[in-house]
Backbone as CSV, one residue per row, in Angstrom:
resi,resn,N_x,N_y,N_z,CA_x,CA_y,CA_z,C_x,C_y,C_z
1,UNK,24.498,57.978,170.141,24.094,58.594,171.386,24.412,60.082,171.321
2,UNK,23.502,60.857,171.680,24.012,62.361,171.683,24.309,62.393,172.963
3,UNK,25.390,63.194,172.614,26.059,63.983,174.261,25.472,65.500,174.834
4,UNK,24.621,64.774,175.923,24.773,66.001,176.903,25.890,66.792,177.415
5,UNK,26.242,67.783,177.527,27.313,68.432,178.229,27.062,69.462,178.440
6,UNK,27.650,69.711,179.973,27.204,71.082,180.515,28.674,71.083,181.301
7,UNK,29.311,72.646,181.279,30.002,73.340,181.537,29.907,74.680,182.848
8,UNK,30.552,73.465,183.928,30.124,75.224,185.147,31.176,76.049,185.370
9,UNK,30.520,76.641,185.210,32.172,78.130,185.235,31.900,79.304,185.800
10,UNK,32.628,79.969,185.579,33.202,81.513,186.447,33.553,82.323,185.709
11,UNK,33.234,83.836,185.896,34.286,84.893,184.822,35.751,84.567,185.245
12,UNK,36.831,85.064,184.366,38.160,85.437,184.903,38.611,84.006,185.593
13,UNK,38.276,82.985,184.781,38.580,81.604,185.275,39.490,80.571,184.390
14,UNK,40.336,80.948,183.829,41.488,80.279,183.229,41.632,78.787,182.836
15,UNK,41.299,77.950,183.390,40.879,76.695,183.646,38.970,76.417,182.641
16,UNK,38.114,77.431,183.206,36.919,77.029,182.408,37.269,77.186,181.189
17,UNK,38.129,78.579,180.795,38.282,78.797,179.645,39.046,77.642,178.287
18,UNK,39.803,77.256,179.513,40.427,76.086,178.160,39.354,74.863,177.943
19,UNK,39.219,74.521,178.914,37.723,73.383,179.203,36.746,73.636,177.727
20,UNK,36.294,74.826,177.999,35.466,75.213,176.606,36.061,75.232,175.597
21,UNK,37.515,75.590,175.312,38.157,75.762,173.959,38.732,73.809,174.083
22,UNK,38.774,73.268,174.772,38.847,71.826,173.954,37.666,71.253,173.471
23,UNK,36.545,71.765,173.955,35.638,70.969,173.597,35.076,71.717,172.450
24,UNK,34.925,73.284,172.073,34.956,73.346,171.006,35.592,72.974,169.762
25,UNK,36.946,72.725,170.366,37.976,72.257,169.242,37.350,70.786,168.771
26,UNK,36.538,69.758,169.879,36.640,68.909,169.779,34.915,68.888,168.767
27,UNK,34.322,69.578,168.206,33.094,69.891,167.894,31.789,69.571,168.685
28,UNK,32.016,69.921,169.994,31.252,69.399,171.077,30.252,70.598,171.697
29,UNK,28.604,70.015,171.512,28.159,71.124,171.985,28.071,71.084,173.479
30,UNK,27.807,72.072,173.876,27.552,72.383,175.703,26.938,73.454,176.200
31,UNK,26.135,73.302,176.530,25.803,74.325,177.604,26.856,75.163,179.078
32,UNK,26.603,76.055,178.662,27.287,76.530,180.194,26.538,77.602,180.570
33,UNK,26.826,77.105,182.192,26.543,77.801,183.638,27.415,78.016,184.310
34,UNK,27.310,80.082,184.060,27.980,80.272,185.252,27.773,80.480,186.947
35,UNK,28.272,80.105,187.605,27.570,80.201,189.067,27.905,81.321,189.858
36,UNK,28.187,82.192,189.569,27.985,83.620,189.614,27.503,83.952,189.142
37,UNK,26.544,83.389,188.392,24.613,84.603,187.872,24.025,83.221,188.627
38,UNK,24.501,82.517,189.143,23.005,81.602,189.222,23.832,80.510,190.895
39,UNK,23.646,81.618,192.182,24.378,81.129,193.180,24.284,79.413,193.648
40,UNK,22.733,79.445,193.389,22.217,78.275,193.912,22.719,77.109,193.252
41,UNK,23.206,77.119,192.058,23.960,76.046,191.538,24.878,75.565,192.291
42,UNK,25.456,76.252,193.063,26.779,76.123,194.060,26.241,74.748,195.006
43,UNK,25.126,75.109,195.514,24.772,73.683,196.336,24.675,71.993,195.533
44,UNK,23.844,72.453,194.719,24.027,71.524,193.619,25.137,70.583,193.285
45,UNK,26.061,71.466,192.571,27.311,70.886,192.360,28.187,69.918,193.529
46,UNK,28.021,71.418,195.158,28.377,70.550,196.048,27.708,68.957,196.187
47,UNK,26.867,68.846,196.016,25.590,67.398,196.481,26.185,66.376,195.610
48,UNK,26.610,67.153,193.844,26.588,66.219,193.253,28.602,65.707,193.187
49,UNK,28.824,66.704,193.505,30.301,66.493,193.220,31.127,66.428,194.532
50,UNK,30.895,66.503,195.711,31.906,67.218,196.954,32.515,68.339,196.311
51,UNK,32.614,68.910,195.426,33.535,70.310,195.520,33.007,71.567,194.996
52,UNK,33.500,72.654,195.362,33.037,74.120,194.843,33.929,74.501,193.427
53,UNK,34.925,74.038,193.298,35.376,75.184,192.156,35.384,74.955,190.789
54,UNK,35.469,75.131,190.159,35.424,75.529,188.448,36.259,74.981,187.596
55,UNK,36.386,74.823,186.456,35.041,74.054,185.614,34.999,72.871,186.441
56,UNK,33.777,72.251,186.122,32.922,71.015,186.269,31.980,70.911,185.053
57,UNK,32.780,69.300,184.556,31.982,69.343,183.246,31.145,68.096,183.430
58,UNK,29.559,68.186,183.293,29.313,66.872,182.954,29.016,66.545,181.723
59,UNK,29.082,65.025,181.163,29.012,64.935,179.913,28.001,63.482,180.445
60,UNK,26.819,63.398,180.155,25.958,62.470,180.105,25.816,61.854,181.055
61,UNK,26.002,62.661,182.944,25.884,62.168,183.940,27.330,62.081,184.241
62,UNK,28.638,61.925,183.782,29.626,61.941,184.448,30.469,63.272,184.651
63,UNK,30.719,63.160,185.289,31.535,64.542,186.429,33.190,64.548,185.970
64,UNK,33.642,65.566,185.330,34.964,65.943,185.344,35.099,67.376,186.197
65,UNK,36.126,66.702,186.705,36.375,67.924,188.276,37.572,68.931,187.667
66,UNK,37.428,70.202,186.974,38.922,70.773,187.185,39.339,70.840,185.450
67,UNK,40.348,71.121,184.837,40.597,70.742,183.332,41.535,69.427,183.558
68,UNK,40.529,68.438,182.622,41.064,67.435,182.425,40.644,66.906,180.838
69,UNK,41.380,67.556,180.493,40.561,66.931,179.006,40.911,65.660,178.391
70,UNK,41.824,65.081,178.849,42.210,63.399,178.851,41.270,63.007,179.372
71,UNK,40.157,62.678,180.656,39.277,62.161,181.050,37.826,62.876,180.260
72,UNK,38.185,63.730,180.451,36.777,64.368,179.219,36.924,63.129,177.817
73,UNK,37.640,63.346,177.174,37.820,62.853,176.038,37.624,61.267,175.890
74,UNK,38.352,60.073,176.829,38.552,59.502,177.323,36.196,58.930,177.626
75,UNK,35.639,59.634,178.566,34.216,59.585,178.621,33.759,59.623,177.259
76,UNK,33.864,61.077,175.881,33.492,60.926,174.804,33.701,59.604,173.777
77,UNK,34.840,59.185,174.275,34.896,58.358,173.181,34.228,56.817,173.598
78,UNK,33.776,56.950,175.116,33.451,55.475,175.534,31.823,55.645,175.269
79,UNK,31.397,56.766,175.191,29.965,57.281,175.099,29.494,57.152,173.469
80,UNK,30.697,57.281,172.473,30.277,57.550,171.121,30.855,55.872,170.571
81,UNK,31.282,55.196,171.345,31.691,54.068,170.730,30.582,53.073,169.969
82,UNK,30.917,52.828,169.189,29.943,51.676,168.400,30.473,50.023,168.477
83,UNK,29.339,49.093,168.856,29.594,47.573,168.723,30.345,47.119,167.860
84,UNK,30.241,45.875,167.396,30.262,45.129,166.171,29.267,45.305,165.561
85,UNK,28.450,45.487,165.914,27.064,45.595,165.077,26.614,46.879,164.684
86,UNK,27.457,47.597,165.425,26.826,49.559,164.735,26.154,50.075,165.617
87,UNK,25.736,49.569,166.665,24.858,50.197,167.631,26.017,50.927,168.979
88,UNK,25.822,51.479,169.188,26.064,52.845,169.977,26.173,51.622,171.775
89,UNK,27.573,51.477,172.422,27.333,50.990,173.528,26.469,51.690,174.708
């Protein structure tokens, strides 16, 4: 299964910043959006998440609120897991 992941962030945001450096560490690609070039994302996020602030990562439809890279990681590995049989759950 390839992983989607998208990264919403902020300049001067401490928290996005590590968010991105685990997941690079972790060889993970992502997109990121910041929502200060692009306001309207702000509603968005609200609709999809209840909250405004930074990072918000999704990784294949699921929502990590904040740096959590135990639950980030935790989603990757339930997303990349393989059967008994080799097929991708």
């Amino acid at each position: 299964m390839t992983l989607d992941v998208t990264i919403y962030s902020a300049a001067n945001c401490g928290y996005c910043v590590l968010m991105k450096n685990f997941l690079n560490e972790q060889n993970i690609l992502y997109k990121e959006v910041n929502i200060q070039e692009k306001p309207e994302i702000v509603q968005e996020l609200m609709a999809a998440t209840g909250r405004l602030g930074v990072p918000q990562t999704n990784i294949n439809g699921n929502w990590i609120l904040g740096y959590d890279p135990n639950s980030a990681m935790k989603i990757i590995q339930q997303l990349t897991t393989t059967n008994r049989n080799g097929e991708l759950q």
